[in-house]
C-alpha positions in Angstrom: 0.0 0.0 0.0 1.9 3.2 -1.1 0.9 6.9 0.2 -1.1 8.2 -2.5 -3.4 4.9 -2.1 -3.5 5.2 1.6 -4.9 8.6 1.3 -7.4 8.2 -1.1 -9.2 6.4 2.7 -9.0 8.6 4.5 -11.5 11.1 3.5 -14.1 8.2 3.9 -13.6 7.2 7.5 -15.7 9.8 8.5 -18.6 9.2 6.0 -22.2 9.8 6.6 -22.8 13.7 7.6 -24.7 16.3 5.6 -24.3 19.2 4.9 -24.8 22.0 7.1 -28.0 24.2 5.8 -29.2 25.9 8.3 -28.4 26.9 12.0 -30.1 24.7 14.9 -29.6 25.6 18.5 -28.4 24.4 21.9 -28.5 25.3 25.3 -25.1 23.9 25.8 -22.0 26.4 25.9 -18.8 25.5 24.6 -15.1 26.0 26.0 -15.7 29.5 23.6 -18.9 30.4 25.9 -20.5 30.2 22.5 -23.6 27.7 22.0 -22.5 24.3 20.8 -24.4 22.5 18.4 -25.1 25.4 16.2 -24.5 24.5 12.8 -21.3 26.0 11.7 -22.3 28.5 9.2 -21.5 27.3 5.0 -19.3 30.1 3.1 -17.8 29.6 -0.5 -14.5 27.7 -1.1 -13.3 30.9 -2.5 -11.4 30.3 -6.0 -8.5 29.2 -4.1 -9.2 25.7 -2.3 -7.2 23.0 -4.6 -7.9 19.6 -4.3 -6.1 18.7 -1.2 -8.0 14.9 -0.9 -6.0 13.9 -4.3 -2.7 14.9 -2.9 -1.5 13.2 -0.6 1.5 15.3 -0.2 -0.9 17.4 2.1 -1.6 15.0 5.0 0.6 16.9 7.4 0.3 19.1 10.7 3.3 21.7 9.3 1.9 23.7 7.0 4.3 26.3 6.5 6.6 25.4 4.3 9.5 28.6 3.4 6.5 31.4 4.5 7.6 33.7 7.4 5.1 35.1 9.8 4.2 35.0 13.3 3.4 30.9 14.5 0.0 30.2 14.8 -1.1 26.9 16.6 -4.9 26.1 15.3 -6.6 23.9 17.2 -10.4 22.8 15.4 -12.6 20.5 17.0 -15.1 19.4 14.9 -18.9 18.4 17.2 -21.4 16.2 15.9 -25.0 17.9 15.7 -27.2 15.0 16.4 -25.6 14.3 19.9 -23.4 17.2 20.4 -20.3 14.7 20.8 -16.8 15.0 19.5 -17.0 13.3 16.2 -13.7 11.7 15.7 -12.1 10.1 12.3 -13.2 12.7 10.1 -11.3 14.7 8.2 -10.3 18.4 8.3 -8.5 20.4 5.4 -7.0 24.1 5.7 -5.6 26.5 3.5 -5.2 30.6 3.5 -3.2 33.2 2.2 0.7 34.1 3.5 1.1 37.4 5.5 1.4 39.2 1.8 -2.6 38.2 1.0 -0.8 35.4 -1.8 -2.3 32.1 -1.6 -0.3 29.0 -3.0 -1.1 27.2 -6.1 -2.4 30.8 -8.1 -0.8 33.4 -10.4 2.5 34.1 -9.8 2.4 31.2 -6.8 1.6 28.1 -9.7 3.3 24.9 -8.5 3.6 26.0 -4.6 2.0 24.1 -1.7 2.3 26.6 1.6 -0.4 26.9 4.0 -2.5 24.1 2.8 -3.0 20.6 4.9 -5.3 18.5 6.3 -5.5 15.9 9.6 -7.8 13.5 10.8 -9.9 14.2 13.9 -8.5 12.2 16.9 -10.4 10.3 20.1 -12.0 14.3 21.0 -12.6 15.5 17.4 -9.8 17.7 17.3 -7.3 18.8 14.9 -4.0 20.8 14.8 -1.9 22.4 12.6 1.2 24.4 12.5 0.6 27.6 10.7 1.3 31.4 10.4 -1.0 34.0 11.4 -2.5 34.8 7.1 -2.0 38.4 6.0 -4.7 39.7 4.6 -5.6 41.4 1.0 -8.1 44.1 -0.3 -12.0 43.0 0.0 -10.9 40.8 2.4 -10.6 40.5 6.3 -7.9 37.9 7.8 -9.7 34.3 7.6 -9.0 30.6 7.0 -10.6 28.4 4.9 -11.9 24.9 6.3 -13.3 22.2 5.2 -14.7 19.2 7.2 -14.5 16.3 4.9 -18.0 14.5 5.0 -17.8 11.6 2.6 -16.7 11.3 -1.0 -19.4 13.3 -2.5 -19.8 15.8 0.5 -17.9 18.4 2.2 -19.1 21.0 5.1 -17.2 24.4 3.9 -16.4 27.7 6.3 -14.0 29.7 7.0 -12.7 31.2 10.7 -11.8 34.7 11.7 -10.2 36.2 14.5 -10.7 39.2 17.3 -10.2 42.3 14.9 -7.8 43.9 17.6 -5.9 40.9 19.0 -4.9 40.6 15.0 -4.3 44.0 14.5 -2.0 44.1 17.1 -0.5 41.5 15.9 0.4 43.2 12.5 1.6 45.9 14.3 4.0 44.7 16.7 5.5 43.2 14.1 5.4 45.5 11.2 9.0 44.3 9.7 6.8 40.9 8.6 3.4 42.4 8.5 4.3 44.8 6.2 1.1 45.8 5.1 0.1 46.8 8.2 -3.2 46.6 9.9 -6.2 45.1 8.4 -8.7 47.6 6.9 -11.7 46.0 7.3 -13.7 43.7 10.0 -15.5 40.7 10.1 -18.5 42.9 10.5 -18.2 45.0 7.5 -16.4 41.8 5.2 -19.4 40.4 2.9 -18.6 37.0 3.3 -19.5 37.1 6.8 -22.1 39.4 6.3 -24.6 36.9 7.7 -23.2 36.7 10.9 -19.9 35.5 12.7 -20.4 34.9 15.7 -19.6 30.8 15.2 -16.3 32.0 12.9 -13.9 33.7 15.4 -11.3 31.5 16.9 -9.4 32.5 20.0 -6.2 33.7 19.6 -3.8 33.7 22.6 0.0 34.1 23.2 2.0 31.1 23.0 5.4 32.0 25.5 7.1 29.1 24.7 7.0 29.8 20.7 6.3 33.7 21.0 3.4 32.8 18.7 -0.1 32.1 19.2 -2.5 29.4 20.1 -6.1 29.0 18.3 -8.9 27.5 18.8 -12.6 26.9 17.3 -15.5 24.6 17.6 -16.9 23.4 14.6 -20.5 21.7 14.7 -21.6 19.6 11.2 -24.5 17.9 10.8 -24.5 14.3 13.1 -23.3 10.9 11.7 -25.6 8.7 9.7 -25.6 7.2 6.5 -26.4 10.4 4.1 -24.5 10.5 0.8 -22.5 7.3 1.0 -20.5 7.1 -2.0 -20.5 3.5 -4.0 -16.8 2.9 -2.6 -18.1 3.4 0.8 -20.9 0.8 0.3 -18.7 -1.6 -1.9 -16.6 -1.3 1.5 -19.4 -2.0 4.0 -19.7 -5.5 2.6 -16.4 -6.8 2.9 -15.4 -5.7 6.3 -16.6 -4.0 9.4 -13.8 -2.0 11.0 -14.1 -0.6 14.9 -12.2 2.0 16.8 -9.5 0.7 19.1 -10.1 0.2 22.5 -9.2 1.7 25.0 -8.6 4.8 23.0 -6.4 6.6 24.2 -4.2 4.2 25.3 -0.7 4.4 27.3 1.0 1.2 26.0 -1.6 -1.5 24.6 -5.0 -1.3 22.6 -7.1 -3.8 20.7 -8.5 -3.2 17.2 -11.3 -5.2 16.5 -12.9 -6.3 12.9 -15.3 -8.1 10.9 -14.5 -9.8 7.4 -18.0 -10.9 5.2 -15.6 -13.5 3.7 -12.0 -15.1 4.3 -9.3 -12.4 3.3 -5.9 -11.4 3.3 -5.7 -9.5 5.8 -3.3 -6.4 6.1 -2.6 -3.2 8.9 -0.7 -0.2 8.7 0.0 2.3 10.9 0.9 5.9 9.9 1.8 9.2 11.8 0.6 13.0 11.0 3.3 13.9 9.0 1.7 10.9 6.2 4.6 8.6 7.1 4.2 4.8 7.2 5.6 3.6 11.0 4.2 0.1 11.0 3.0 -2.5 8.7 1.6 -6.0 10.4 1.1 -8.8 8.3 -1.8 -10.8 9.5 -1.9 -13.1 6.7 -5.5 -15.0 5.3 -8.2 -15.4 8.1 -11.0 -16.6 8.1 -14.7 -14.4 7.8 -16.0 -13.5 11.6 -15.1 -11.4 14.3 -11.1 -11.1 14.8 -8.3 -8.9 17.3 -5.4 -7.5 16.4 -3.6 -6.5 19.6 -0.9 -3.5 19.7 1.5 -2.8 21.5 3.3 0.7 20.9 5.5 1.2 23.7 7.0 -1.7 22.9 6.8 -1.2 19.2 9.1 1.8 20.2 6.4 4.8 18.7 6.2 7.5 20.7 3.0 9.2 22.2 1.0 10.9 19.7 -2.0 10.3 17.0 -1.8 7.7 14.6 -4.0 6.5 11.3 -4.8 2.5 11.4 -5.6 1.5 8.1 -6.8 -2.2 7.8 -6.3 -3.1 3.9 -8.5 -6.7 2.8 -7.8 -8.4 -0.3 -10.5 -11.3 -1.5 -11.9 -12.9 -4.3 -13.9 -9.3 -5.1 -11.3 -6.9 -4.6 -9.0 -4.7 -2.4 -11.0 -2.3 0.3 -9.4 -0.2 2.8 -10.7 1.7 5.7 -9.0 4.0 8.6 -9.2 5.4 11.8 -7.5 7.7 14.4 -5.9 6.3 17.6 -4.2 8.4 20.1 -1.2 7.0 22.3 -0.3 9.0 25.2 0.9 8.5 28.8 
């Protein structure tokens, strides 16, 4: 199983939500103090989101790349709205502009990759990346672009903003990067968030250890279920039955369990966040039923941290694939 293969799964272990129309309500607060389970509101892609699903280049935490600017930690957690739990195992792209407004991929930036990326949701729903705080250019108040990967037909769109001052103070104590100095316009007088905000702005807070910034937001997509399951997803569904490790998170040991519809080769891999394969186990051809695959990762020698399982079958129909997050930590 090479990369590109590997990641063409990973946008479907999170199949089965739709997407977000319109803007239910809870009672429940968030760690924001904002209401959870309140759809996050759609906003267009912009002409700038690339295919990141195709790439698999992009399946890291680092998106930086050679672009300067101030570190920006981005924490997302994405909630589920049916039972306002973190959803984990779906996937979560990024992508913005540098601190000069330029986005990768466009005009005089063809064939670059900074500031794009995506991660899978862990045990909580959440996902970091490793970023810069974006610039920002004319018509246009700072933002990122996110997408929460719903199945192979379906994505949940938006984009987050930030306190206007907090950033403007940002740009302005350090003006030798920022060079464009503060941003001109507001979430409240930007079009695109013309419908309200109030869901869109992430915390920003120092970081003293990097001299950057920590961020955080809490996304709510429509709950799990079985909406627009792609034909790969269903073709998958009748050759094996794949469950999330247990206990998850783990300190040393966990169990992964499965089902197989008929006898298979059976094959897992383990891969970290920067899309590097760690661990390949060779389970050989067993029987259809129930099975176990124990792991051990301390003694495996990874260290704490998230890691993909993919379990890959091969039978008399075909090759299928499907993943999931597990996190290792003491």
């Amino acid at each position: 199983m090479n990369r590109k293969n590997f990641l063409k799964t990973v946008g479907l272990a999170g199949f089965g939500l739709a997407i977000p129309t319109s803007k239910a309500f809870s009672q429940k607060r968030s760690l924001l103090g904002n209401p959870v389970c309140e759809l996050i509101p759609s906003e267009t892609a912009g002409p700038f989101p690339l295919d990141l699903s195709d790439n698999s280049f992009y399946l890291r935490q680092d998106v930086r790349e050679d672009r300067t600017g101030v570190q920006l930690n981005l924490k997302i957690k994405v909630i589920g709205h049916d039972n306002c739990a973190p959803m984990p195992n779906v996937r979560v792209n990024i992508w913005h502009c540098d601190k000069d407004g330029n986005y990768s991929g466009y005009n005089s930036e063809t064939g670059l990759t900074y500031l794009r990326g995506y991660q899978m949701a862990d045990a909580n729903g959440e996902i970091e990346f490793i970023t810069i705080v974006p610039g920002w250019y004319n018509g246009r108040v700072c933002h990122i672009h996110f997408q929460v990967y719903v199945s192979a037909s379906y994505a949940a769109i938006s984009q987050l903003t930030f306190d206007h001052n907090t950033l403007n103070g940002i740009f302005s104590d350090n003006s030798t990067i920022y060079t464009k100095g503060p941003d001109p316009l507001t979430p409240a007088t930007d079009n695109i968030f013309s419908d309200g905000y109030a869901l869109q702005v992430a915390s920003l807070s120092p970081n003293l250890q990097t001299g950057g910034y920590d961020s955080y937001l809490e996304v709510t997509v429509n709950g799990s279920g079985t909406v627009g399951v792609s034909n790969v997803e269903k073709e998958t569904a009748k050759q094996l039955s794949l469950g999330q490790n247990f206990p998850n998170p783990f300190e040393n040991a966990t169990r992964i369990s499965f089902s197989l519809q008929y006898s298979s080769q059976v094959k897992l891999e383990l891969w970290n966040l920067a899309g590097q394969k760690v661990a390949v186990l060779e389970k050989g051809k067993l029987s259809s039923g129930r099975h176990t695959i124990e792991l051990d990762l301390e003694s495996m020698g990874l260290p704490n941290g998230n890691y993909l399982y993919q379990l890959e079958v091969v039978n008399s129909n075909g090759v299928f694939k499907d993943c999931k997050m597990m996190t290792h930590a003491r």
